[in-house]
GUPAGU-390045 format. One record per residue (C-alpha): x, y, z; residue in three letters. Coordinates in nm, 2 decimals, always signed. Layout:
<vexzas>
VEXZA       X       Y       Z  residuo
VEXZA       X       Y       Z      ALA
...
</vexzas>
This chain:
<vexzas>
VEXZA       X       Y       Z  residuo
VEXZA   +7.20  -19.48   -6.17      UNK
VEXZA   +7.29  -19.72   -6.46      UNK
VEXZA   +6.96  -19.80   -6.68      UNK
VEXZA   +7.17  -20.01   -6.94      UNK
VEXZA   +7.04  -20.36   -6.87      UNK
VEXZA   +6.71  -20.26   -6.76      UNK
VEXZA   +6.42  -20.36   -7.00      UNK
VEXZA   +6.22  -20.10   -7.13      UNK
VEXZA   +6.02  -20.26   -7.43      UNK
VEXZA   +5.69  -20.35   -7.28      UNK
VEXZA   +5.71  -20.01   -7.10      UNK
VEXZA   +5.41  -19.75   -7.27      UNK
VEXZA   +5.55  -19.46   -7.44      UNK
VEXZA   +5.38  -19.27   -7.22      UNK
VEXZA   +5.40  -19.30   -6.83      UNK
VEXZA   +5.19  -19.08   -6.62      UNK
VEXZA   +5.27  -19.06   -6.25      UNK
VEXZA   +5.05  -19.02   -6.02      UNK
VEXZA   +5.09  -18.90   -5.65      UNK
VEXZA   +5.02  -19.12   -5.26      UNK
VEXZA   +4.67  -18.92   -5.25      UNK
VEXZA   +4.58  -19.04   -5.61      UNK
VEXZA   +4.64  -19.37   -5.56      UNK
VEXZA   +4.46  -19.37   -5.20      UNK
VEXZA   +4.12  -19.26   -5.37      UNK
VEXZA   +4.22  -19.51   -5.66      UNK
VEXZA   +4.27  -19.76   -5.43      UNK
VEXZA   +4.04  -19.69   -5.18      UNK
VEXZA   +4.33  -19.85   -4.91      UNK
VEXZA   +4.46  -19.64   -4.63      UNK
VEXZA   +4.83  -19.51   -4.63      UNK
VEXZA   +4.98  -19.78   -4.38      UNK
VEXZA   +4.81  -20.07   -4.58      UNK
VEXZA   +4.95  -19.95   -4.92      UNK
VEXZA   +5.30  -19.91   -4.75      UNK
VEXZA   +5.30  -20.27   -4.63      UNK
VEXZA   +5.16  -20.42   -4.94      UNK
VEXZA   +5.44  -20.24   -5.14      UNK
VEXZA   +5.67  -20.37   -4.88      UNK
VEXZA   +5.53  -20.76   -4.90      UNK
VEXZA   +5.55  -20.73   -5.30      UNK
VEXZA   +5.12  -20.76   -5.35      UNK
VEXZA   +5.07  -20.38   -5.45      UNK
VEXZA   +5.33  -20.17   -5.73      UNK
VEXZA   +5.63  -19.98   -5.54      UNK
VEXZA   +5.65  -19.65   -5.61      UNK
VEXZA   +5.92  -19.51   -5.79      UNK
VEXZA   +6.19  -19.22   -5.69      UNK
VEXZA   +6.17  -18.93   -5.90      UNK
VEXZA   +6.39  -18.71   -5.65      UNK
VEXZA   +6.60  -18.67   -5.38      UNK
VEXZA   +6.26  -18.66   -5.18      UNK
VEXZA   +5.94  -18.72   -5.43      UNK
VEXZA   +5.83  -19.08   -5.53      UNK
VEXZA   +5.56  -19.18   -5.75      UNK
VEXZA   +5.34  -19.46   -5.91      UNK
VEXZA   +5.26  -19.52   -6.26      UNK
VEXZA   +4.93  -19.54   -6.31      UNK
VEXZA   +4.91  -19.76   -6.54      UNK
VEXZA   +5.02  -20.02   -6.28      UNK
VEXZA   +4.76  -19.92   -6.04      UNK
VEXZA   +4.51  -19.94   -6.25      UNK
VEXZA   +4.61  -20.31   -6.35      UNK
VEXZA   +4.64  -20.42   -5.96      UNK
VEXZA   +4.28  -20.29   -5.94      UNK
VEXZA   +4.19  -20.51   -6.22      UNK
VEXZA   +4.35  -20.77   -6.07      UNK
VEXZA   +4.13  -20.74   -5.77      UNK
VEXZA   +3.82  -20.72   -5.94      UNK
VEXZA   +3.90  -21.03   -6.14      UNK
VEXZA   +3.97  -21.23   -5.82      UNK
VEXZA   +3.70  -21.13   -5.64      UNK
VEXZA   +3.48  -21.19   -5.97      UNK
VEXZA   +3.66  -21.54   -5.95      UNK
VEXZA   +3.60  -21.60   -5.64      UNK
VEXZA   +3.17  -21.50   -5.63      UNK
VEXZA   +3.14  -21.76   -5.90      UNK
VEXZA   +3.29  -22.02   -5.73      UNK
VEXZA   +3.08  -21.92   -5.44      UNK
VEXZA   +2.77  -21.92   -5.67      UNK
VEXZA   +2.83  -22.24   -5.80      UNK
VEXZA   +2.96  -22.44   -5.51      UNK
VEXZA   +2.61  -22.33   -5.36      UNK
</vexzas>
């Protein structure tokens, strides 16, 4: 694989991957939802470490849940003050 022109400067020094049953209980999604949101570009795709292991990095789990929170944050204060 040829990394060359890939961008690494606003990766962390450190990346920890984490494992489908992690990010299920991070998540709180089942496996056939996180599959299609990967798939439709809304959730992080996971990212080949072997011939037959992928992975996530946490890190950009744990931002999409932020995300979400955020949103649905967003979204209850409109609520709240459209009432």
């Amino acid at each position: 694989m040829n990394t060359e022109n890939i961008d690494t400067r606003d990766m962390p020094d450190e990346i920890e991957f984490i494992k489908l049953p992690e990010v299920l209980r991070l998540t709180g999604v089942g496996t056939t939802k996180l599959y299609d949101m990967v798939k439709t570009g809304v959730f992080p795709a996971q990212v080949k470490l072997g011939e037959r292991s992928v992975a996530w990095i946490k890190a950009e789990v744990l931002e999409w849940n932020r995300d979400r929170v955020a949103l649905a944050r967003k979204q209850a204060l409109s609520h709240a003050l459209a009432s």
